[in-house]
C-alpha positions in Angstrom: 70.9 107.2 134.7 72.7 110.4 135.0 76.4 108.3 134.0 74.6 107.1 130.7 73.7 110.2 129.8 77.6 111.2 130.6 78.8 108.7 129.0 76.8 109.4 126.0 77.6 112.9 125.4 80.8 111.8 125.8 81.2 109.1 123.0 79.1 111.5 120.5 82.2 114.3 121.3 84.7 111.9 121.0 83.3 110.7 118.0 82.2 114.1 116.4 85.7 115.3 116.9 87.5 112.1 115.7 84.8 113.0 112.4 85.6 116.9 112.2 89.1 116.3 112.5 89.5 113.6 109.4 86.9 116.2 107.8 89.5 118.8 107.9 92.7 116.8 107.2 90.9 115.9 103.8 89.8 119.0 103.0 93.1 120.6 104.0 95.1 118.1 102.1 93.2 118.7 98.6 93.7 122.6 99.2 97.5 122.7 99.9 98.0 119.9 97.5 96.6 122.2 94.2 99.2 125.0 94.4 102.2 122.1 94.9 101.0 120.6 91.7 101.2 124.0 90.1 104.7 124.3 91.0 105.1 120.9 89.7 103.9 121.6 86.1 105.5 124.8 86.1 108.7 123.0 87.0 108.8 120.4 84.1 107.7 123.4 81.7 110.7 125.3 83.5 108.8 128.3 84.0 110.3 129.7 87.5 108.0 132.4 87.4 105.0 130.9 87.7 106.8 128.2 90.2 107.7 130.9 92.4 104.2 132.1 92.8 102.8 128.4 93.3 105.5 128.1 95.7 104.3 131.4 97.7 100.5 130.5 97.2 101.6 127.0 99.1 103.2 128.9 102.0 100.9 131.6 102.5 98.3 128.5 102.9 100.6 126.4 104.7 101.2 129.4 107.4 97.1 129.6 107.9 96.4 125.8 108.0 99.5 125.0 110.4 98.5 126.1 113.5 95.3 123.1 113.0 98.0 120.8 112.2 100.4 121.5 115.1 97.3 120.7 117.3 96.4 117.4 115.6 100.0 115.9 114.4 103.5 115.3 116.0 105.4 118.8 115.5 108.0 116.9 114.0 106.1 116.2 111.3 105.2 120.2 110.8 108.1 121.3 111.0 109.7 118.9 108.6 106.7 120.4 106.3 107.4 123.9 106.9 111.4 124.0 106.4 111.0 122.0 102.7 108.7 124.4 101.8 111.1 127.3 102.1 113.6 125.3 100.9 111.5 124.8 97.6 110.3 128.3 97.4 114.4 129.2 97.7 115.3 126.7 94.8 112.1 127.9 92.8 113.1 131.6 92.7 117.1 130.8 92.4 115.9 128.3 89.1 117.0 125.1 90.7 114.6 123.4 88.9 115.8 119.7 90.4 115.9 120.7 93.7 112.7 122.4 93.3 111.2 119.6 92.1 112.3 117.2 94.2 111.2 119.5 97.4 107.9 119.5 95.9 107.2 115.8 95.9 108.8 115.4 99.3 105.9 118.2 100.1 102.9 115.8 98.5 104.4 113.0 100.2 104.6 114.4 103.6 101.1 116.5 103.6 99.6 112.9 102.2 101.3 111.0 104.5 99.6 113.1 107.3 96.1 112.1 106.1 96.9 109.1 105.6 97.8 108.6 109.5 94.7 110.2 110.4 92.6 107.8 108.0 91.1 104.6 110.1 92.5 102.1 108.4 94.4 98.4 109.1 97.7 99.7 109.3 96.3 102.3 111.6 95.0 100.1 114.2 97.5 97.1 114.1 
């Protein structure tokens, strides 16, 4: 009886963390996506200024939410997040605007490509 009970707990951890975890991807994602489509509109309106502050609003939420992500994701991945993001940041306040803006969707595509990994989905499984 006792090894049901084990196994019990077990499977409701497993599966409370497997929940949290794609809780907090989402969550994340929607938060550090907002300011990256600032800096997009302010982009295609050229208006550096307001880039540049979009583009520090993203890192300063990047830096707090990448620690969660190092846990959860390849560090690979991360780091590939965190090195475009000062790039786009650099081209932002040096009025690249076509670098900038093309750092900025690599950004969306890499933060949703990350929850889209964690999703459970076909192409997850197979």
């Amino acid at each position: 009886m006792a090894k049901k009970i084990t196994l019990a707990v077990l499977i409701v951890l497993l599966l409370g963390g497997a929940w949290w975890q794609n809780a907090f991807i989402n969550g994340a994602t929607e938060r550090l996506t907002a300011p990256l489509a600032k800096v997009r509109k302010a982009l295609e309106k050229e208006d550096f200024d307001e880039a540049h502050a979009a583009a520090e609003t993203f890192l300063a939420m990047w830096e707090k939410e990448k620690q969660t992500y190092e846990a959860l994701f390849d560090h690979d991945d991360i780091d590939m997040i965190s090195a475009i993001a000062k790039r786009m940041k650099s081209y932002c306040s040096t009025r690249f605007g076509q670098a900038a803006l093309a750092e900025t969707h690599a950004l969306l595509f890499y933060i949703n490509h990350l929850r889209d990994i964690d999703n459970l989905g076909w192409e997850n499984i197979f």
